[in-house]
C-alpha positions in Angstrom: 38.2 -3.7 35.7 41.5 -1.8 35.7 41.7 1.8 33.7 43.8 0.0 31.1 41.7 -3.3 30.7 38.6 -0.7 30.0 40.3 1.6 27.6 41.3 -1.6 25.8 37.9 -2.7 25.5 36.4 -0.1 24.1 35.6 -0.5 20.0 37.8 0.2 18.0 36.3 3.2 16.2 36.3 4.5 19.6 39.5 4.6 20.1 40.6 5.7 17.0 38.3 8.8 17.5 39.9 9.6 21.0 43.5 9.0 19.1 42.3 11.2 16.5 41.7 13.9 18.9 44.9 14.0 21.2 43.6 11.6 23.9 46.4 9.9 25.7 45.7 6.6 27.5 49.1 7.3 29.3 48.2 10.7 30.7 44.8 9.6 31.8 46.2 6.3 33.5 48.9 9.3 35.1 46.1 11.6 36.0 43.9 8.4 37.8 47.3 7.2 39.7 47.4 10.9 41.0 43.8 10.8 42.4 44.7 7.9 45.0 47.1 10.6 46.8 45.6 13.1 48.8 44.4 16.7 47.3 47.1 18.2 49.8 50.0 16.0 48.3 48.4 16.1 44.6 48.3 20.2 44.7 51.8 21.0 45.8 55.0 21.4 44.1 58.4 19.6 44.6 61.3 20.9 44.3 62.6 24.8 44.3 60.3 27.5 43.3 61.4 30.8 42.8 59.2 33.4 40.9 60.5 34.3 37.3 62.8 37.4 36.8 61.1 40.9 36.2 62.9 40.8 32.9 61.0 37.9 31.5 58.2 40.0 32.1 56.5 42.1 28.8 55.1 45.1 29.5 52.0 45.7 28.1 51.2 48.9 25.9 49.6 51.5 26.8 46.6 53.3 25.1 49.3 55.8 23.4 51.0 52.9 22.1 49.5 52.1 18.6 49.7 49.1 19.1 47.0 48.9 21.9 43.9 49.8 20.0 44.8 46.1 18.1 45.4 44.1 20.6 42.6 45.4 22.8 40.6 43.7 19.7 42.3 41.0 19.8 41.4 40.0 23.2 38.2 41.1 22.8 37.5 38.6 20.0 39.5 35.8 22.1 37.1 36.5 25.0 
């Protein structure tokens, strides 16, 4: 049975739970088609990569800042 056929089958409260919650049959029938290549191929990039420019990049405070002491919490909690 093909990805498609089996996602169609499923009962309908089923699928309406998954759409509820974000699934995509697309991206899963995307993400399948991407397992038939080879974990070399599937893992590298096309195209032109170049790293991002030192001025996209925030500098983080520093424990004089006082803004540190709050977002030292922050991640904290998040962790």
């Amino acid at each position: 049975m093909a990805l498609e056929q089996a996602i169609a089958a499923l009962p309908d409260e089923l699928r309406q739970r998954l759409a509820a919650r974000g699934f995509d049959p697309k991206q899963l029938a995307t993400w399948a088609a991407a397992m038939d290549r080879g974990q070399d191929q599937r893992n590298r990039l096309s195209g032109d990569v170049r790293p991002v420019s030192k001025a996209s990049i925030a500098t983080a405070p520093t424990g004089a800042d006082p803004r540190w002491s709050e977002l030292r919490q922050l991640g904290a909690a998040a962790l």
